[in-house]
N, C-alpha and C positions, 0 to 999 in steps of 0.2 A: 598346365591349363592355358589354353589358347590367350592370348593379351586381350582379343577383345572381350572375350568371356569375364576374364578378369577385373577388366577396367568396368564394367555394366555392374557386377557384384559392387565393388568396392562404391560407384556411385547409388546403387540403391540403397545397398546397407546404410550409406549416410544418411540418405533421402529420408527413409524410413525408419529411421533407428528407434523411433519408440511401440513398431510395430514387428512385437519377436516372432510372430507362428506368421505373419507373410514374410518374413526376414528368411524364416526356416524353409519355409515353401519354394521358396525361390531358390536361394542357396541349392537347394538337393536339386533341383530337376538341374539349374544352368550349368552347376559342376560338376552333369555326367554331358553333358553337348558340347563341350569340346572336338571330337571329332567329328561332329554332321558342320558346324562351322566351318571347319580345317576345308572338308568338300565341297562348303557354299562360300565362297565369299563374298558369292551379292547378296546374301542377309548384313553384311556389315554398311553395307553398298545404302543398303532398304533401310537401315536402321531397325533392324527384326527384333534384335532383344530389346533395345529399349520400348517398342512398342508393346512388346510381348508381356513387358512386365508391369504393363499401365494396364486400371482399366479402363474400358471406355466409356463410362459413364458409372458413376456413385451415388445413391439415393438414400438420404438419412430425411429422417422425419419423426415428429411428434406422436404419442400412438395415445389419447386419453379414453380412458373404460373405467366405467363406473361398478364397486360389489354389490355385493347381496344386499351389504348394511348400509346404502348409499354413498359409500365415499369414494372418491374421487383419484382414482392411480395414475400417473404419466409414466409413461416407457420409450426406449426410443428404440425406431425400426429400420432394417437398412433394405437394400437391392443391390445387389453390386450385378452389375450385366456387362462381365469380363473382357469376352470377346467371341465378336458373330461371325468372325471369317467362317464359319462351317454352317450356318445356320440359325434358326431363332433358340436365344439363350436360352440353357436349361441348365437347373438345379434346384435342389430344396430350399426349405425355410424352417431353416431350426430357431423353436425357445427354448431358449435355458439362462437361467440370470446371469453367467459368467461370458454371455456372447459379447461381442465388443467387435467395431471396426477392423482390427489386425482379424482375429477371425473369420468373418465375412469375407475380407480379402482373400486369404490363403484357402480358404474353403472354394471361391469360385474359381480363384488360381489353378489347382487341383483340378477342376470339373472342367475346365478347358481340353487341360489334354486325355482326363478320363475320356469326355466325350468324342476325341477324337478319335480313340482307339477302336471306339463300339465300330467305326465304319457307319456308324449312321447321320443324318444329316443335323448334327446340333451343337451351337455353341455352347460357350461356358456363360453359368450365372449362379448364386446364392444368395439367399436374403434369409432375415432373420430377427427378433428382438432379444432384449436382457429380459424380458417377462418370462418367470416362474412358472409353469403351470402345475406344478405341483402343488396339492392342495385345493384345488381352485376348484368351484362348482361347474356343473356344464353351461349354468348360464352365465358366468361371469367369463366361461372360455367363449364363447359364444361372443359376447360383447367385446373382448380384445378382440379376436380374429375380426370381426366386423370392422374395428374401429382399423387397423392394420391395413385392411382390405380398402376403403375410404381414403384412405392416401398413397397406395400404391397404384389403385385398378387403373388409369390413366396408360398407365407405363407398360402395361402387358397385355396380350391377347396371343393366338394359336401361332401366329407368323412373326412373331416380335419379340416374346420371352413367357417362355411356361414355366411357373413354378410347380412345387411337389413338396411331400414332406422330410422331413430329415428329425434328427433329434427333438422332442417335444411336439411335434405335430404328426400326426396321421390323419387316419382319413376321414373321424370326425372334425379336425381342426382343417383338414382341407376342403371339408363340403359347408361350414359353415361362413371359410373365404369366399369362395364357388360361389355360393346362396349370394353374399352382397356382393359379389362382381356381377352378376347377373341382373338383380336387380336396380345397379348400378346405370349399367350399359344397357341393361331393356334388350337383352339378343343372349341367348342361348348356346354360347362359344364355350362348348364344354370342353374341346382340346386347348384351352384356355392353364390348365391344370391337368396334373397328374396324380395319380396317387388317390384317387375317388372311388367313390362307392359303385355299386357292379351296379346299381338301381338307374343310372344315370351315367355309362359310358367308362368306368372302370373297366380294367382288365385283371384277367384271372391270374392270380402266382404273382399280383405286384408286390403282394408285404413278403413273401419269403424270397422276390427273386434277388435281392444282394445273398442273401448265407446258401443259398441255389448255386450261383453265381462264382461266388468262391468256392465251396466244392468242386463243382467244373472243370477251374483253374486247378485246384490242387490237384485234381485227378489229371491234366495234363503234365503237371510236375513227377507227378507220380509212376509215369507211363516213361518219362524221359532217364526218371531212376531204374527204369525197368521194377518198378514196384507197382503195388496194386492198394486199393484202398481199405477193401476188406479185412476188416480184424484190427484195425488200427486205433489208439487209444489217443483220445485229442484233448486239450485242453482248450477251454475259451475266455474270455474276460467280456461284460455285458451280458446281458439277457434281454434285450430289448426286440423287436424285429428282425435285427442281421444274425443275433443269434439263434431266434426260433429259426430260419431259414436253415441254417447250420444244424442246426439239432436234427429236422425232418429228414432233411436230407442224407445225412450222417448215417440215420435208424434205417432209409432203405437201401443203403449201398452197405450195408454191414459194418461199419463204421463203432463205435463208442465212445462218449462226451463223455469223460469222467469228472473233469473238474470244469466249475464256472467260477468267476468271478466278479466282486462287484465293491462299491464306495466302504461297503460295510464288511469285507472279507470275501472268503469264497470257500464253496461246500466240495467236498470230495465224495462223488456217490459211484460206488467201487463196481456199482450192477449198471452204472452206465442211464444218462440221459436218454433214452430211447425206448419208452414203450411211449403209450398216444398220452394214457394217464398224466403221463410227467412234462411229455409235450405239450400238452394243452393246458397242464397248470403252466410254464413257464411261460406261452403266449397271454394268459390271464395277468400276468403279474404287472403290468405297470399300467392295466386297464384299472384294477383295484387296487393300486397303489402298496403291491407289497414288497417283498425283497426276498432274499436269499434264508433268512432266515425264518420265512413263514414256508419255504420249502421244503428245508428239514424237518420243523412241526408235523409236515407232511407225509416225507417220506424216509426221514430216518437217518438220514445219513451225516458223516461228518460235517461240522463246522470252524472256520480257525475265524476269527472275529480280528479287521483291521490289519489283516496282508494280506499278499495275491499269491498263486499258487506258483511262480515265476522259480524252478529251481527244482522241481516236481521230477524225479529219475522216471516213474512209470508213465510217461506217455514217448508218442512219437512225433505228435502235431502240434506246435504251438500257435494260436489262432485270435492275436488280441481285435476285440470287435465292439471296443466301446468307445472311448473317447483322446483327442490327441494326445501324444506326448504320455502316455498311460506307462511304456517301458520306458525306462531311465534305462542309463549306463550299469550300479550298481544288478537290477535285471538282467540285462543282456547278459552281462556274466553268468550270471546266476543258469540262463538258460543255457550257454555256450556251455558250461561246467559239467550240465546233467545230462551232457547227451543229446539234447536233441537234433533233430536232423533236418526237420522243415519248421522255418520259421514264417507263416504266413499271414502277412497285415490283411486286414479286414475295416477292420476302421478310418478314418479318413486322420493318415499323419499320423497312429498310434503311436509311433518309436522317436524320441528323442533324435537330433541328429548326432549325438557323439555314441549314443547309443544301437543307429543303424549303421554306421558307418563301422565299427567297434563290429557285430553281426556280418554285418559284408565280407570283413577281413578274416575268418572262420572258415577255414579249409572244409571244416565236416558239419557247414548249415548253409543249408539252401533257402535264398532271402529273396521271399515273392511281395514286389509293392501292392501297397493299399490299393493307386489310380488304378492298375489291371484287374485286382483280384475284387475288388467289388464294382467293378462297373458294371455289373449285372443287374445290380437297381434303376439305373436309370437306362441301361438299353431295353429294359423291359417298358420303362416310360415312355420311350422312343417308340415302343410297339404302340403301347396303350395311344399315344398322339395318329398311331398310322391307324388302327381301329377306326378311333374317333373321325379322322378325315374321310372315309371308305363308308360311316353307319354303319359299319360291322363290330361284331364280338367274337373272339375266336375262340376255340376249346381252351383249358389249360394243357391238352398235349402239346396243340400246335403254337402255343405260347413258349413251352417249356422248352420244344425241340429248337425254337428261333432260339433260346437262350444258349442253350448248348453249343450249339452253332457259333456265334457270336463269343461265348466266350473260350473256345478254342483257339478262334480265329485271332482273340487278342493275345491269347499266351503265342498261340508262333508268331504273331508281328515283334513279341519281345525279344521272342529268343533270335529271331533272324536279323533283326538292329545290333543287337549286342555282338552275333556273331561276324556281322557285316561289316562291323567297325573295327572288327580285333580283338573285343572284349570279352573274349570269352562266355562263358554261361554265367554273364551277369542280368540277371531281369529287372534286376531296377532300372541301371544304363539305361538295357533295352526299350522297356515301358516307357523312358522319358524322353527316348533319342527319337523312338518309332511316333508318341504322340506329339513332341515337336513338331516335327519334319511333316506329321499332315497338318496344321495348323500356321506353320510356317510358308507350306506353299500355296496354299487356298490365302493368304496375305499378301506375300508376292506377287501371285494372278492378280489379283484386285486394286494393287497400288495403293499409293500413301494419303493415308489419312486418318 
């Protein structure tokens, strides 16, 4: 490892020690850039990584919202707006109650160089609370998002920082942000946000273009196997958005989801996720707050209650698509062991780091990162802001084909980093060396501060 790579590690790790998923974050991308440092030595010059790994500004705040029964809940809300060398920050805002600062961080850490790989014009940012919304009526979602909205709106608009949604929020919890930003500001900035209703400046394929997205990517992995995607048997874990995106898409490229997984287990259905039937109940399911096992009630098929399918000999695709750190090490074996051949993150950070690194080292499994393989959600956001700028709305063809486009264009900036460096057909390297390296020099243009 380069010394100064090393010596930035060893000072953050301290810095930060009681924040382990940006500890993680950080760690994976800086200990594949060793070699773009080796050929830059005015990032050390610039002080690049230490920059790199601050951000530039942290927004924590009070968030009070009142229930149904009158009483009175405090939450706390963050922004983290990482870094704008490439443009006005973007990324989601997840609720879920285990969010916390170290989260935040690594989540907008991540969307820095996601963002940078789309080739489109936008920084990294994510924000977020510990608010639950599970359970919650739409009017007490309604009154969090409002009250979130009242402490943030200040800090963002179209040129500055767009948020979107991510875990816990879609595009009702984003038009009810939308509603009190607007009526905040008194001005009608609906590229303001992403991830909004088609009634009001939404774009078409935003909720399935991450599992679109990844598809894409796989199908460029696939093509470099000289394989094809047709007839291939995947497994997922989630069922939220990235997996409905995965499912649709899966059903028209010939494709079959046999297993999903989730908090509560995971169903094995042997005729495949893929009629509309099955798709559009699994889109249903966290609208009416069900699970996996009101699927089965449904349609029949296995249930194992409290594991994950991780170890599964009949498929070919492994595709975790729910939440960080979801593979452990004990897993990765498990999947190294059965065989499989494509191991493809979708989630943001799914795999442990002893457990991606352990994957990596697997002569017969090809390891696609998270930041490449779902950047297709938010390059689509990047469209939907390019819409909104223009007062146009484009078809979902011409939405879908920008996507395609776009996400081809990030699997070969992977593979041509990795190969550029020495590194053989490694695409994580690649992914972190290629969205460094634009992010690094759109900083160095711009000088220190």
């Amino acid at each position: 490892m380069n010394a100064y790579v090393k010596r930035v590690i060893d000072e953050f790790r301290e810095k930060h020690r009681d924040e382990k998923e940006f500890i993680q974050a950080v760690e994976e991308v800086l200990s594949s850039v060793s070699p773009l440092i080796d050929a830059h030595p005015e990032y050390e010059k610039a002080a690049i990584l230490e920059r790199m790994v601050e951000p530039e500004r942290l927004f924590s705040f009070r968030v009070c919202w009142e229930d149904d029964e009158g009483k009175v809940h405090t939450n706390t809300g963050w922004r983290c707006q990482f870094n704008g060398a490439l443009g006005p920050y973007k990324g989601g805002i997840r609720f879920q109650k285990d969010v916390n600062e170290s989260i935040i961080k690594f989540l907008a850490f991540e969307q820095t160089f996601k963002n940078g790989l789309t080739g489109l014009p936008i920084g990294g940012g994510k924000g977020g609370s510990d608010f639950d919304p599970i359970g919650r009526s739409d009017s007490e979602i309604m009154r969090f998002c409002q009250s979130y909205m009242t402490a943030l709106y200040r800090y963002i608009g179209p040129d500055v920082d767009v948020p979107a949604g991510d875990m816990g929020v879609g595009a009702r919890e984003v038009g009810y942000m939308f509603g009190e930003y607007r009526r905040l500001k008194g001005t009608f900035e609906n590229g303001t946000f992403t991830g909004k209703g088609r009634s009001y400046g939404g774009s078409l394929i935003r909720p399935e273009a991450t599992g679109y997205g990844a598809m894409y990517y796989l199908n460029e992995v696939l093509k470099h196997e000289n394989d094809t995607i047709a007839g291939k048997r995947i497994g997922i874990s989630g069922y939220g958005n990235v997996a409905w995106g995965i499912l649709k898409k899966a059903a028209e490229v010939g494709a079959k989801v046999v297993y999903m997984s989730g908090a509560e287990g995971y169903i094995k259905d042997e005729e495949g996720i893929c009629t509309k039937e099955k798709i559009d109940f699994v889109e249903q399911m966290k609208y009416k707050h069900l699970d996996l096992r009101d699927y089965v009630r449904e349609f029949g098929c296995e249930f194992v209650e409290g594991k994950k399918y991780w170890g599964a000999k009949d498929i070919d695709i492994c595709m975790p698509a729910a939440v960080q750190n979801d593979v452990d090490l004990e897993s990765a074996r498990k999947i190294a062991d059965a065989g499989i051949k494509y191991y493809i993150e979708v989630a943001n950070m799914p795999t442990t780091a002893d457990a991606l690194k352990y994957l990596r080292q697997q002569k017969n499994i090809i390891v696609a990162p998270s930041k490449a393989v779902n950047a297709g959600g938010v390059a689509v956001s990047a469209l939907e802001m390019s819409q909104n700028s223009q007062r146009l709305s484009w078809s979902a063809e011409e939405v879908d084909s920008k996507l395609k486009e776009i996400m081809a264009n990030i699997y070969h900036l992977c593979e041509e980093a990795a190969e550029h460096y020495g590194l053989g057909y490694d695409l994580v390297a690649g992914a972190n060396i290629a969205g460094f390296e634009k992010v690094a020099e759109a900083m160095l243009a711009q000088g220190i501060f």
